[in-house]
mmJSON file of the N, C-alpha and C atoms, coordinates in Angstrom:
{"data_MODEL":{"atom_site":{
"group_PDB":["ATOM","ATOM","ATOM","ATOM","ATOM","ATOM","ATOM","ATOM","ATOM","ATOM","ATOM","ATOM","ATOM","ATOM","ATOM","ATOM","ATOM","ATOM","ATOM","ATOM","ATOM","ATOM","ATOM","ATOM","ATOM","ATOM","ATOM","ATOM","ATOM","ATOM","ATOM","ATOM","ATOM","ATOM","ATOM","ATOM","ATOM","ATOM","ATOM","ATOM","ATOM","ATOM","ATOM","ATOM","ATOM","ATOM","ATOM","ATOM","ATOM","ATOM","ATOM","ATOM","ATOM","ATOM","ATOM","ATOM","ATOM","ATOM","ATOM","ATOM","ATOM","ATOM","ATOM","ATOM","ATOM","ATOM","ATOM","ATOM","ATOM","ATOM","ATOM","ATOM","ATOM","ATOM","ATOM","ATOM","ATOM","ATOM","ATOM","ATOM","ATOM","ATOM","ATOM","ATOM","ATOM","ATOM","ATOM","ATOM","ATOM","ATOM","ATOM","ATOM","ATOM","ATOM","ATOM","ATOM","ATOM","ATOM","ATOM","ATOM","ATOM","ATOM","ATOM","ATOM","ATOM","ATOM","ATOM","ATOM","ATOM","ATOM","ATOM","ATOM","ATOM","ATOM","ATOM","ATOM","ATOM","ATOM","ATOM","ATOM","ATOM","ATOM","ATOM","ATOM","ATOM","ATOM","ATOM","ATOM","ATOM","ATOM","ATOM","ATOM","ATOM","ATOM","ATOM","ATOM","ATOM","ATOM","ATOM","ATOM","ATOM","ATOM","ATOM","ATOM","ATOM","ATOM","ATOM","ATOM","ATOM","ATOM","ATOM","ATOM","ATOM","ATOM","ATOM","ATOM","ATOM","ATOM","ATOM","ATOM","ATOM","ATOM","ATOM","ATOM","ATOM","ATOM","ATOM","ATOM","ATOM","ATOM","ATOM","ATOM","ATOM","ATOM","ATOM","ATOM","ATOM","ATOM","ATOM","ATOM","ATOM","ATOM","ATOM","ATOM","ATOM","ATOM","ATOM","ATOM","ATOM","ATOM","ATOM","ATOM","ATOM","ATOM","ATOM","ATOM","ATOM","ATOM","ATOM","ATOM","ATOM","ATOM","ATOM","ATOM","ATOM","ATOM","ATOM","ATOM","ATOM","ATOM","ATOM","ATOM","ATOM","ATOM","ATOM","ATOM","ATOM","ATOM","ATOM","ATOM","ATOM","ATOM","ATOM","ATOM","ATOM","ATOM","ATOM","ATOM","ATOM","ATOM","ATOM"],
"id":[1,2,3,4,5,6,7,8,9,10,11,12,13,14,15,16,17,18,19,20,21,22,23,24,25,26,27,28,29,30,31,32,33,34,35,36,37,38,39,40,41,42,43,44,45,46,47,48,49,50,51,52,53,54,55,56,57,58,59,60,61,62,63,64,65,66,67,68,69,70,71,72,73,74,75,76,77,78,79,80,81,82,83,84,85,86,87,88,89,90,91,92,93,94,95,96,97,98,99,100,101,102,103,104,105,106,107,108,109,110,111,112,113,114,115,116,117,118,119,120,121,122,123,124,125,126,127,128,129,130,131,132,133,134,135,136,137,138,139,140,141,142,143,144,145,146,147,148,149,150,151,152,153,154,155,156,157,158,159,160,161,162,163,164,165,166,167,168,169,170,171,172,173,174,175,176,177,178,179,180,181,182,183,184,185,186,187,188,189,190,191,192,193,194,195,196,197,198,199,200,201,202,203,204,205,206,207,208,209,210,211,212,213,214,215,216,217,218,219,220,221,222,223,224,225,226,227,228,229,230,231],
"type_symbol":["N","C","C","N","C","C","N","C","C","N","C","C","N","C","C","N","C","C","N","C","C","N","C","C","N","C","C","N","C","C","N","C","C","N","C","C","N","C","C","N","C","C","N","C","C","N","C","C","N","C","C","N","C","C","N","C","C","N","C","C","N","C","C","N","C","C","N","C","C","N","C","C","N","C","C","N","C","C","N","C","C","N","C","C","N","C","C","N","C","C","N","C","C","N","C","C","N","C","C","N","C","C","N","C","C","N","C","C","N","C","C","N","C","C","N","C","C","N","C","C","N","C","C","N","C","C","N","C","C","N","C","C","N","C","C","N","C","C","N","C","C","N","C","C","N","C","C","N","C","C","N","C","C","N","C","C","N","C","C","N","C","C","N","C","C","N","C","C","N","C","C","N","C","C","N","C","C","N","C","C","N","C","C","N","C","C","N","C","C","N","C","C","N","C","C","N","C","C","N","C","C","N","C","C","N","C","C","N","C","C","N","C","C","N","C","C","N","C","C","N","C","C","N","C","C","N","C","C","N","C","C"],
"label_atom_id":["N","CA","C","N","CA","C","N","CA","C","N","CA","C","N","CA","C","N","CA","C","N","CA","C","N","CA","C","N","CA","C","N","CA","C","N","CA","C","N","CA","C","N","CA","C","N","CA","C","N","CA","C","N","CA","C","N","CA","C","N","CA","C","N","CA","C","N","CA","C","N","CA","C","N","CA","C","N","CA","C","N","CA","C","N","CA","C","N","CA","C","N","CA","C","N","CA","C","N","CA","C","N","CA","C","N","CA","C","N","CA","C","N","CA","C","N","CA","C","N","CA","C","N","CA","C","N","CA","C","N","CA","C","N","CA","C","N","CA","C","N","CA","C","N","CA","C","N","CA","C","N","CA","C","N","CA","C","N","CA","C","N","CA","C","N","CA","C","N","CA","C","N","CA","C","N","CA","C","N","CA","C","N","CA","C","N","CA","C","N","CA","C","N","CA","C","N","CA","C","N","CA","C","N","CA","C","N","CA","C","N","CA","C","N","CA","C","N","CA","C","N","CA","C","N","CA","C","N","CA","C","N","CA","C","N","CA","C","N","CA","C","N","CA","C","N","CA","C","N","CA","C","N","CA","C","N","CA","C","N","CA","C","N","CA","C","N","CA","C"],
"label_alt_id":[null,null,null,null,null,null,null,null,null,null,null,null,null,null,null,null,null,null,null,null,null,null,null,null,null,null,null,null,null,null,null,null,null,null,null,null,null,null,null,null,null,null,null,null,null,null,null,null,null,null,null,null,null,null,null,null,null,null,null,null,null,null,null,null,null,null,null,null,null,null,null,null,null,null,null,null,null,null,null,null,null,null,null,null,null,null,null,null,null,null,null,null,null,null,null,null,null,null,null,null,null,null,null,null,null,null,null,null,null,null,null,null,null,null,null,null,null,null,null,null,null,null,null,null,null,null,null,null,null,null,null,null,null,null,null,null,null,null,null,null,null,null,null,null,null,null,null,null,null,null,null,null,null,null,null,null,null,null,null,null,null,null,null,null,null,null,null,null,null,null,null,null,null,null,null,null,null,null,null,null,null,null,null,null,null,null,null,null,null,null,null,null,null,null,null,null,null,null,null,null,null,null,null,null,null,null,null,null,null,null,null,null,null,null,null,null,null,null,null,null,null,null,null,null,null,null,null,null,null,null,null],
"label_comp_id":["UNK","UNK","UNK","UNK","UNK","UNK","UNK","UNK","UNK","UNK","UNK","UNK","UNK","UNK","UNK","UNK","UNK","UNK","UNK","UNK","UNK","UNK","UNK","UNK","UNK","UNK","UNK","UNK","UNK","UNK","UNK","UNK","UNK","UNK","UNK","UNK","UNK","UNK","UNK","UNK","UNK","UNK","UNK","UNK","UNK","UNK","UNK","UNK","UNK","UNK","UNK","UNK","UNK","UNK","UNK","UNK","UNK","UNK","UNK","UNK","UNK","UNK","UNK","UNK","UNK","UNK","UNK","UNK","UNK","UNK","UNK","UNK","UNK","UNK","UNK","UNK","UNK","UNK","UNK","UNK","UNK","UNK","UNK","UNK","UNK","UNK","UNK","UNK","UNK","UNK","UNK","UNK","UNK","UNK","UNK","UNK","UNK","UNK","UNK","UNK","UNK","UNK","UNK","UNK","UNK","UNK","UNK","UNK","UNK","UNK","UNK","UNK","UNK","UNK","UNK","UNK","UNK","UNK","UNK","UNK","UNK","UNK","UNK","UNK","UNK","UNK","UNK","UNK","UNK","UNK","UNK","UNK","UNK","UNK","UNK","UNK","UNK","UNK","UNK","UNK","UNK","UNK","UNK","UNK","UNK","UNK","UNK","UNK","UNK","UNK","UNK","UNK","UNK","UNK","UNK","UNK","UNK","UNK","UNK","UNK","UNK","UNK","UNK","UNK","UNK","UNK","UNK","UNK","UNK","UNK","UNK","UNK","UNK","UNK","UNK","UNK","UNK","UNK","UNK","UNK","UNK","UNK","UNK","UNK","UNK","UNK","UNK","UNK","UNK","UNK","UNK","UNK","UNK","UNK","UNK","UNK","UNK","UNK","UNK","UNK","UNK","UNK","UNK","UNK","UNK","UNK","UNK","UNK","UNK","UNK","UNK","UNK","UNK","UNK","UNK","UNK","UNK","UNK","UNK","UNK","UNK","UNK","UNK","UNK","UNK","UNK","UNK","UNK","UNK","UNK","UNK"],
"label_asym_id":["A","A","A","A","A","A","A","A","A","A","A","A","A","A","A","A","A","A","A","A","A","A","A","A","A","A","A","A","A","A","A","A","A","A","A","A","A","A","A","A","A","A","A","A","A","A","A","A","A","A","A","A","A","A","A","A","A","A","A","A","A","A","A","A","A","A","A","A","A","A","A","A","A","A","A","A","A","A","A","A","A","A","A","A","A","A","A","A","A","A","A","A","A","A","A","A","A","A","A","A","A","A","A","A","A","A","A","A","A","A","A","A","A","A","A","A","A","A","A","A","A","A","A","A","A","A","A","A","A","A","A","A","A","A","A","A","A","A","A","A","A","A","A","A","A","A","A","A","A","A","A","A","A","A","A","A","A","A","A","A","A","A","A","A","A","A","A","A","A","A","A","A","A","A","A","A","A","A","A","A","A","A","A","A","A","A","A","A","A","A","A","A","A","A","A","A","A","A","A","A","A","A","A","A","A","A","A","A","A","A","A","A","A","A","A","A","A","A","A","A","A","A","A","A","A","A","A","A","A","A","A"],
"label_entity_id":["1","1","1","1","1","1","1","1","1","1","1","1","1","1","1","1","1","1","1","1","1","1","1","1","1","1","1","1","1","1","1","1","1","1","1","1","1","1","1","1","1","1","1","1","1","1","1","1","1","1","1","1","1","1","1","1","1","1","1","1","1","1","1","1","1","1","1","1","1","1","1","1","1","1","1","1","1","1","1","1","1","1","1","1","1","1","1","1","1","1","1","1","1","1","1","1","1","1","1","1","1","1","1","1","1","1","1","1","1","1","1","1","1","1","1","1","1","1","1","1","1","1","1","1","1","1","1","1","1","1","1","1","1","1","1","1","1","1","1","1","1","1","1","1","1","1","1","1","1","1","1","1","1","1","1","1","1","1","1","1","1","1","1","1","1","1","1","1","1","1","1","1","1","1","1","1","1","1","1","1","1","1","1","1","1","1","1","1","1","1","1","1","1","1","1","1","1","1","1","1","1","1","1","1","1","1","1","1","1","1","1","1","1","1","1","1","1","1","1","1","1","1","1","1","1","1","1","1","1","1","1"],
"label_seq_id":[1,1,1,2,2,2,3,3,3,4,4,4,5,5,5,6,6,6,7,7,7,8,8,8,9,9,9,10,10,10,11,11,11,12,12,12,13,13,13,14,14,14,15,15,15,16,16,16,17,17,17,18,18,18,19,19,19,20,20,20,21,21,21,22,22,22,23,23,23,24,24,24,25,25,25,26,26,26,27,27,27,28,28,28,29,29,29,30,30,30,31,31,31,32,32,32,33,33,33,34,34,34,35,35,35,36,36,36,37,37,37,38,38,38,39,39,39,40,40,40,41,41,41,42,42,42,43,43,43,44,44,44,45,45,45,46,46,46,47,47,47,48,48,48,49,49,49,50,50,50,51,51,51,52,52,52,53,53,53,54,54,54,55,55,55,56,56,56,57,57,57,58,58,58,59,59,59,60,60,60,61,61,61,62,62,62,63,63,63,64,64,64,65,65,65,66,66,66,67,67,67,68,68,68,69,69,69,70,70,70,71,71,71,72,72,72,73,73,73,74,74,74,75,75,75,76,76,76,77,77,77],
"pdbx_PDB_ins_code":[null,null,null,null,null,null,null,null,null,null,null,null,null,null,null,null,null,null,null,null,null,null,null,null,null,null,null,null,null,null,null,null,null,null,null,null,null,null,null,null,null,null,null,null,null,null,null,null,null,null,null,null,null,null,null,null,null,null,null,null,null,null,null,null,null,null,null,null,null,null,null,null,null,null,null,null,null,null,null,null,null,null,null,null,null,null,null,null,null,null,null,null,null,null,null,null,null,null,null,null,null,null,null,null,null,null,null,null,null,null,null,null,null,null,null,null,null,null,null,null,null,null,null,null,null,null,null,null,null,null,null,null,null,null,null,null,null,null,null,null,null,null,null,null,null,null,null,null,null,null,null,null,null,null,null,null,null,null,null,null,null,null,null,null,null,null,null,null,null,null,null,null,null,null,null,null,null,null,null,null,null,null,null,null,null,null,null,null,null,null,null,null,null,null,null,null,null,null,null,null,null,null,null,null,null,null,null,null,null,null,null,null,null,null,null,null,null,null,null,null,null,null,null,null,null,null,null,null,null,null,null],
"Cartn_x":[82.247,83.191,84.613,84.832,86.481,86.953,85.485,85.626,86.175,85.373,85.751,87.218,87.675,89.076,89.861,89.785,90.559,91.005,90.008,90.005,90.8,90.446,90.689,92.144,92.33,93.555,93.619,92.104,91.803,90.622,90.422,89.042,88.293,86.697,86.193,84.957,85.553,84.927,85.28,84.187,84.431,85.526,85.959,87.166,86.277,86.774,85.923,87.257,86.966,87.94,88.12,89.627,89.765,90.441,90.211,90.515,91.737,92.887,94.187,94.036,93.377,93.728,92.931,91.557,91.712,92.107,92.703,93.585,95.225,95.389,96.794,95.87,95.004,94.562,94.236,93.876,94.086,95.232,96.248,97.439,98.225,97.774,98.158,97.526,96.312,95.998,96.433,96.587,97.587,98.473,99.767,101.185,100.805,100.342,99.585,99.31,98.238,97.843,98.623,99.648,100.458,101.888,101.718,102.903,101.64,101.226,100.059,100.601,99.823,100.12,101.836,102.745,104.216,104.958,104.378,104.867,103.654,102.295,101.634,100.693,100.67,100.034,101.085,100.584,101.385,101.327,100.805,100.265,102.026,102.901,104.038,105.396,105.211,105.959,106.903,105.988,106.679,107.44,107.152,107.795,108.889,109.312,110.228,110.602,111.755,112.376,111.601,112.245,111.416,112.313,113.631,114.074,113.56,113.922,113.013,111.385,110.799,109.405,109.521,109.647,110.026,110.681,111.405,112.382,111.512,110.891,110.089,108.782,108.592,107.321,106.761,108.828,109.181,109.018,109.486,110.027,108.448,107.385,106.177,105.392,105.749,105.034,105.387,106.885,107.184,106.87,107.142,106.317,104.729,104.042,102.705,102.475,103.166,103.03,103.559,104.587,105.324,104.139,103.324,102.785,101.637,101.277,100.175,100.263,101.174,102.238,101.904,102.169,102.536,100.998,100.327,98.644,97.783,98.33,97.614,98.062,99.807,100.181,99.965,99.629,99.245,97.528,96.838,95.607,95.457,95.836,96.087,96.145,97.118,97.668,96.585],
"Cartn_y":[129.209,128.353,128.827,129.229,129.775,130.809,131.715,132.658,132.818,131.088,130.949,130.337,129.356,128.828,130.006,131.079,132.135,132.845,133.008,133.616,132.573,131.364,130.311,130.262,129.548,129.323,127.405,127.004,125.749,125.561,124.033,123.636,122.994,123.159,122.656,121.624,121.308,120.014,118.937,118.122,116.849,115.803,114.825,114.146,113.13,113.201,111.256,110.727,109.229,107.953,108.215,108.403,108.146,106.677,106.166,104.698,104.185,105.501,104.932,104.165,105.658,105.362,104.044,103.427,102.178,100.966,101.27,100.448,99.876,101.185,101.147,100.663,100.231,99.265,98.101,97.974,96.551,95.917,96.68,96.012,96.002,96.772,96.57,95.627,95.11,93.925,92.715,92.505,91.611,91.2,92.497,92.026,91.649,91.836,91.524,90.132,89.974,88.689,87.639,88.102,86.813,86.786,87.954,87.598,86.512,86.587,85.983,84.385,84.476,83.129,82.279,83.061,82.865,81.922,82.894,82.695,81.658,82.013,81.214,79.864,79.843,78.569,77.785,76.101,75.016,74.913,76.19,76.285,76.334,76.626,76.975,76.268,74.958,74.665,73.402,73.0,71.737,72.537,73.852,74.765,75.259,75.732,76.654,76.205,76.718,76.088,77.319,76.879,77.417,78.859,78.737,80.088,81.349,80.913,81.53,82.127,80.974,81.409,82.551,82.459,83.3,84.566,84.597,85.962,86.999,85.617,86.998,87.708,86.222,87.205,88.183,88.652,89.538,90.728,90.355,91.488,92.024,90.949,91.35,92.085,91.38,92.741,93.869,93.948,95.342,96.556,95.402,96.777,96.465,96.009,96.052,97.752,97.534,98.549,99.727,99.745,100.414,101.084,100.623,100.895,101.97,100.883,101.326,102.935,102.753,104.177,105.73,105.089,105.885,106.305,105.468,105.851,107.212,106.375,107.462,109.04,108.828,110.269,111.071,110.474,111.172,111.128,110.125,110.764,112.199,112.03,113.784,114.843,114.728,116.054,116.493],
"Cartn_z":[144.115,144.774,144.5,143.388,142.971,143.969,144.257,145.178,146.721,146.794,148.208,148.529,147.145,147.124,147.161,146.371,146.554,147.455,148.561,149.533,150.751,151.018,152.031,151.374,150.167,149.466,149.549,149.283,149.494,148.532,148.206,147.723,148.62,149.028,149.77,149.413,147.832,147.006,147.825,147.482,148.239,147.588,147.669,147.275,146.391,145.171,144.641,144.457,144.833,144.315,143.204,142.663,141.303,141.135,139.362,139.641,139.867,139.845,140.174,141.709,142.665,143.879,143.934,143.655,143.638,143.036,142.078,142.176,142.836,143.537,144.173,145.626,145.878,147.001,146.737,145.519,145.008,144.794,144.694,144.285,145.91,146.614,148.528,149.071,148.29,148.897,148.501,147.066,146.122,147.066,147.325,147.844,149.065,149.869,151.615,151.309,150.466,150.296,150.167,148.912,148.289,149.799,150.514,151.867,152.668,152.937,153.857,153.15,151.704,151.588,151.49,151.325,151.104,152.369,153.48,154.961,155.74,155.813,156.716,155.835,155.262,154.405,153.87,153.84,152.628,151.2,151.027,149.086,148.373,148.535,148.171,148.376,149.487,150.498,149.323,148.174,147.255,146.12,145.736,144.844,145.292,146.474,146.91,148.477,148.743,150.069,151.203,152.476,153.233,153.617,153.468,153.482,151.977,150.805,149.635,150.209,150.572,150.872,151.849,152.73,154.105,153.449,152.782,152.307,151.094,150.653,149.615,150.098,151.144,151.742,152.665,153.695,153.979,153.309,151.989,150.756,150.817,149.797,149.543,150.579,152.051,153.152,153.466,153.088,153.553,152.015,150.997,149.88,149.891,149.977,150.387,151.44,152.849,154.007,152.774,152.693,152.049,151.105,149.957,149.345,149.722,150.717,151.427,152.503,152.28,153.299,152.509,151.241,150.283,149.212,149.798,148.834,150.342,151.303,152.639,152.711,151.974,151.907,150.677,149.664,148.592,148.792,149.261,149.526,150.133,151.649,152.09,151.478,150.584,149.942,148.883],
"occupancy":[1.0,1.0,1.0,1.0,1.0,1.0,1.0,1.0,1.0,1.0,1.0,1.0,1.0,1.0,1.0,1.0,1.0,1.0,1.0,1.0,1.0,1.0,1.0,1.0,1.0,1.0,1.0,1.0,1.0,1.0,1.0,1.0,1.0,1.0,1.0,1.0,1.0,1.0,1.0,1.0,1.0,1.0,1.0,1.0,1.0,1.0,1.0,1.0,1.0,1.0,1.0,1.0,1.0,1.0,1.0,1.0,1.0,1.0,1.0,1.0,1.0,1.0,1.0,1.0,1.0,1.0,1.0,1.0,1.0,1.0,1.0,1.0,1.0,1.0,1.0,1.0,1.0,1.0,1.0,1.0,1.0,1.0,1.0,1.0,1.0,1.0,1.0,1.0,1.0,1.0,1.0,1.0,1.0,1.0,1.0,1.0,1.0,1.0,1.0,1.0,1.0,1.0,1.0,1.0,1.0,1.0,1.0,1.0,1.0,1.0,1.0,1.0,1.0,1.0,1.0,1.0,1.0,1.0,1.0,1.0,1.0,1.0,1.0,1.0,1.0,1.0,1.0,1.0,1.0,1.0,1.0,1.0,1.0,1.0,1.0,1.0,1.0,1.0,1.0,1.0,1.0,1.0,1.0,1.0,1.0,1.0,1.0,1.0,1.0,1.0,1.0,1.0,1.0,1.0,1.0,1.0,1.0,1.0,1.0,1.0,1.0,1.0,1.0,1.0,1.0,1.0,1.0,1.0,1.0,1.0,1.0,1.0,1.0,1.0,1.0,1.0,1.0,1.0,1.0,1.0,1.0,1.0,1.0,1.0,1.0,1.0,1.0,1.0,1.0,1.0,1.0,1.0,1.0,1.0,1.0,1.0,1.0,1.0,1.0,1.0,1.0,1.0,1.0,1.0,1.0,1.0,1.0,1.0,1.0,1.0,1.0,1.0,1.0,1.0,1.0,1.0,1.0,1.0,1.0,1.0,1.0,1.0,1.0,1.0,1.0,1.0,1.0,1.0,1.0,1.0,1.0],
"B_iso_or_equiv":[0.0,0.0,0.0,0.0,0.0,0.0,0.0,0.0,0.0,0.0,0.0,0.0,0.0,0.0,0.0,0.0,0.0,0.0,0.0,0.0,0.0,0.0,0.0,0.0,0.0,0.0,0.0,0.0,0.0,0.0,0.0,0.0,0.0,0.0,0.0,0.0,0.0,0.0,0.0,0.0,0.0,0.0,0.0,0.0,0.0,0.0,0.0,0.0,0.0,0.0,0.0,0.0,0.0,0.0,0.0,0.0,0.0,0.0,0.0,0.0,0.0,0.0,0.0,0.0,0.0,0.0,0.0,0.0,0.0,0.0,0.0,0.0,0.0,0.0,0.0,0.0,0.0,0.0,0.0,0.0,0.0,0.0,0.0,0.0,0.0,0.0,0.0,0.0,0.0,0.0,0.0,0.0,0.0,0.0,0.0,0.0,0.0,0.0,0.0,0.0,0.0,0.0,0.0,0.0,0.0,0.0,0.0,0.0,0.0,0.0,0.0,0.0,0.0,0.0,0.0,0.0,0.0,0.0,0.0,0.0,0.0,0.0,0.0,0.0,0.0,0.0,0.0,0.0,0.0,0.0,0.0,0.0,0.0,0.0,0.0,0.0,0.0,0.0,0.0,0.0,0.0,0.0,0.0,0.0,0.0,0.0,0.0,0.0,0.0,0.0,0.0,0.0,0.0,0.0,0.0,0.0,0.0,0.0,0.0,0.0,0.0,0.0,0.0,0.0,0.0,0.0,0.0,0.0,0.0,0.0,0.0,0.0,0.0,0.0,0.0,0.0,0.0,0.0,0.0,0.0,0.0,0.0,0.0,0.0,0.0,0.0,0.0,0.0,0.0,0.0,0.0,0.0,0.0,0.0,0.0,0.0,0.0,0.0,0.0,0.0,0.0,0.0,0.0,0.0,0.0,0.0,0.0,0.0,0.0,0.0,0.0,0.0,0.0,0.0,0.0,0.0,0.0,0.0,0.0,0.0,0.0,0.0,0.0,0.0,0.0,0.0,0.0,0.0,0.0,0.0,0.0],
"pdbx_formal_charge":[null,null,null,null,null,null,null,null,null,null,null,null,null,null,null,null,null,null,null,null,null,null,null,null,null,null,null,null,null,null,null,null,null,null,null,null,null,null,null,null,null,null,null,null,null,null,null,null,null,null,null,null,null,null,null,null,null,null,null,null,null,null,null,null,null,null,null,null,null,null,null,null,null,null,null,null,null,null,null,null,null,null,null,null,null,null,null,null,null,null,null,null,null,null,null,null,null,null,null,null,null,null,null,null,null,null,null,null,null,null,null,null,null,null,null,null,null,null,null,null,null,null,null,null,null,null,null,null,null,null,null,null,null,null,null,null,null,null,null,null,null,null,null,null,null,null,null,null,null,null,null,null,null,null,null,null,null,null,null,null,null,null,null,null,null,null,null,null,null,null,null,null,null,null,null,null,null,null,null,null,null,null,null,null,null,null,null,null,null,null,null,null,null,null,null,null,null,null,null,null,null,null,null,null,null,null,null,null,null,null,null,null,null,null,null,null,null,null,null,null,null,null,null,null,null,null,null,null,null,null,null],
"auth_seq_id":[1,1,1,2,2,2,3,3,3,4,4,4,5,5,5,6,6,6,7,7,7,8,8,8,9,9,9,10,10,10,11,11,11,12,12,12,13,13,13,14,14,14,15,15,15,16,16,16,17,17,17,18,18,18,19,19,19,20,20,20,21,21,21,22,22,22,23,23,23,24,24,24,25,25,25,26,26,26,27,27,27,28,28,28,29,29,29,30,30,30,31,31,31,32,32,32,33,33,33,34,34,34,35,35,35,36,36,36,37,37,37,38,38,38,39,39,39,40,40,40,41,41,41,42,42,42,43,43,43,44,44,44,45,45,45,46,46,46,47,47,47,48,48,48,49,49,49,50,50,50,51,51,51,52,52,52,53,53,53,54,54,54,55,55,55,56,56,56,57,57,57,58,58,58,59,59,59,60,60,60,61,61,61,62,62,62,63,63,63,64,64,64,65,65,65,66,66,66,67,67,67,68,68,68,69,69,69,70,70,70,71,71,71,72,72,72,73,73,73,74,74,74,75,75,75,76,76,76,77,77,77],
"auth_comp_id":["UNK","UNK","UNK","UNK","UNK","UNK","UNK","UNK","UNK","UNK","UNK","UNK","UNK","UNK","UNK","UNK","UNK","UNK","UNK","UNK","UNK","UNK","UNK","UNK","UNK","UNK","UNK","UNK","UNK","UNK","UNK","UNK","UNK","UNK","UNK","UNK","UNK","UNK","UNK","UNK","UNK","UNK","UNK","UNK","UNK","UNK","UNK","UNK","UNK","UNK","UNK","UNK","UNK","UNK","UNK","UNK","UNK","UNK","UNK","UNK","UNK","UNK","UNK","UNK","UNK","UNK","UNK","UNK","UNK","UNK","UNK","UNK","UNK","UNK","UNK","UNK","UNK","UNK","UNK","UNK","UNK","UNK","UNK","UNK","UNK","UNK","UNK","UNK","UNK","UNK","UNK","UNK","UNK","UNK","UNK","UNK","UNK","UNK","UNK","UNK","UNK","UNK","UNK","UNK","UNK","UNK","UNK","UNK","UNK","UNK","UNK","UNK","UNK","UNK","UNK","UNK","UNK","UNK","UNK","UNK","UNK","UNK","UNK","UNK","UNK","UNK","UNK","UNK","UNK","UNK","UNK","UNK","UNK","UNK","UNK","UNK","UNK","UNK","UNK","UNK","UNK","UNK","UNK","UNK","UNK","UNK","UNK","UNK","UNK","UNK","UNK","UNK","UNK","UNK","UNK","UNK","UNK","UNK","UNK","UNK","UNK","UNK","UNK","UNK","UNK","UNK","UNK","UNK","UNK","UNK","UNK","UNK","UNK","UNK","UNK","UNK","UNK","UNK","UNK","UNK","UNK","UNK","UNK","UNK","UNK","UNK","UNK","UNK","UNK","UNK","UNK","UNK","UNK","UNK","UNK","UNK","UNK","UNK","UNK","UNK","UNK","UNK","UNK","UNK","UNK","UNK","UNK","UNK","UNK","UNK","UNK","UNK","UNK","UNK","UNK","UNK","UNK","UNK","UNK","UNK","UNK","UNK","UNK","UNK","UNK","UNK","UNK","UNK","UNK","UNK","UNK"],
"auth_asym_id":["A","A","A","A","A","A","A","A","A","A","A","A","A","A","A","A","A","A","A","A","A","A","A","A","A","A","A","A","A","A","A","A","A","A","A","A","A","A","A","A","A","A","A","A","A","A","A","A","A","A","A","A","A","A","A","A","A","A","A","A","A","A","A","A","A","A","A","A","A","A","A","A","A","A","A","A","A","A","A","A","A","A","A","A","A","A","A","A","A","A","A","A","A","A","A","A","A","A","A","A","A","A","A","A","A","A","A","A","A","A","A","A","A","A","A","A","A","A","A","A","A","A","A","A","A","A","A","A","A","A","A","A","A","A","A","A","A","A","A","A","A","A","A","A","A","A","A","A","A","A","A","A","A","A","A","A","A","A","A","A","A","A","A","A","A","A","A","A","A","A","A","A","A","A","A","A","A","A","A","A","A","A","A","A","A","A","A","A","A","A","A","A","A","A","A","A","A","A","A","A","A","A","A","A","A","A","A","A","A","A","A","A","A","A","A","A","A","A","A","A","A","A","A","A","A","A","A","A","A","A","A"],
"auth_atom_id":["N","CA","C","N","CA","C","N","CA","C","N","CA","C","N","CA","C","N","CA","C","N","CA","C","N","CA","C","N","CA","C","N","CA","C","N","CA","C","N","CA","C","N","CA","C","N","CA","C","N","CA","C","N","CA","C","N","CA","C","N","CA","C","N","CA","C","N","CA","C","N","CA","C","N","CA","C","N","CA","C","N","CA","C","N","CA","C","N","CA","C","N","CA","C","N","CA","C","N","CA","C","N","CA","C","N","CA","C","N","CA","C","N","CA","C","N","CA","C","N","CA","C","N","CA","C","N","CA","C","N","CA","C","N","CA","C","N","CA","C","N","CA","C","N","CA","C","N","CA","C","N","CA","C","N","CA","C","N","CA","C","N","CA","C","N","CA","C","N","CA","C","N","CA","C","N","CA","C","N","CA","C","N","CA","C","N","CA","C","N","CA","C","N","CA","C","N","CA","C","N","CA","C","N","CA","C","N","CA","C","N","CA","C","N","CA","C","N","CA","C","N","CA","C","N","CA","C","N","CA","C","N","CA","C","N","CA","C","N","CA","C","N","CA","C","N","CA","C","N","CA","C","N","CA","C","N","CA","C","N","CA","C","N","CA","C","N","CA","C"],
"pdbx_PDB_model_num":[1,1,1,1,1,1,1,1,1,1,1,1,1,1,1,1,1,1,1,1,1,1,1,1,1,1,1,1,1,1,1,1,1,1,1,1,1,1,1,1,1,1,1,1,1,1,1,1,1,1,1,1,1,1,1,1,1,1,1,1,1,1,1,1,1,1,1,1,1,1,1,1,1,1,1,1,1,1,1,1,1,1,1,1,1,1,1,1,1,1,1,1,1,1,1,1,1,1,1,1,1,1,1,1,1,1,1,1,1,1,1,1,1,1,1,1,1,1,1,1,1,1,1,1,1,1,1,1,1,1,1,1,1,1,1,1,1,1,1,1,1,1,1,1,1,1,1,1,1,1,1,1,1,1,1,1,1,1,1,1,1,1,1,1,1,1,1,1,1,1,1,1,1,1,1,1,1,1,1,1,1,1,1,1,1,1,1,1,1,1,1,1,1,1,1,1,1,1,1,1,1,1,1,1,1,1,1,1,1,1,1,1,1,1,1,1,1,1,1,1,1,1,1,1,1,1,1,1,1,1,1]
}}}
């Protein structure tokens, strides 16, 4: 196999999950989740005003995508 990486200038091993990468989907589903609940559910609505709620759970979706952006491009490589 070294032989053939050498020559191609590639490995043609198959990929395993390592436990970072799942866990950096667990934690994309975390921030997804807790936007989900921030913005569209009443779980939050007696703790925090409705602009607060709304603003963090902007925040939490766009680093969620964000996150999630960023596990697809280091998968690739």
């Amino acid at each position: 196999m070294e032989e053939k990486m050498e020559k191609t200038g590639r490995n043609d091993a198959p990929r395993r999950l390592n436990p970072g990468y799942i866990f950096g989907i667990f934690m994309i589903i975390v921030y997804l989740g807790m936007a989900y609940l921030l913005v569209f559910t009443p779980l939050f609505e007696q703790n925090f005003s409705p602009a607060f709620r709304y603003s963090i759970g902007i925040v939490f979706l766009i680093y969620g995508v964000y996150r999630a952006y960023r596990q697809v491009k280091a998968y690739k490589k």
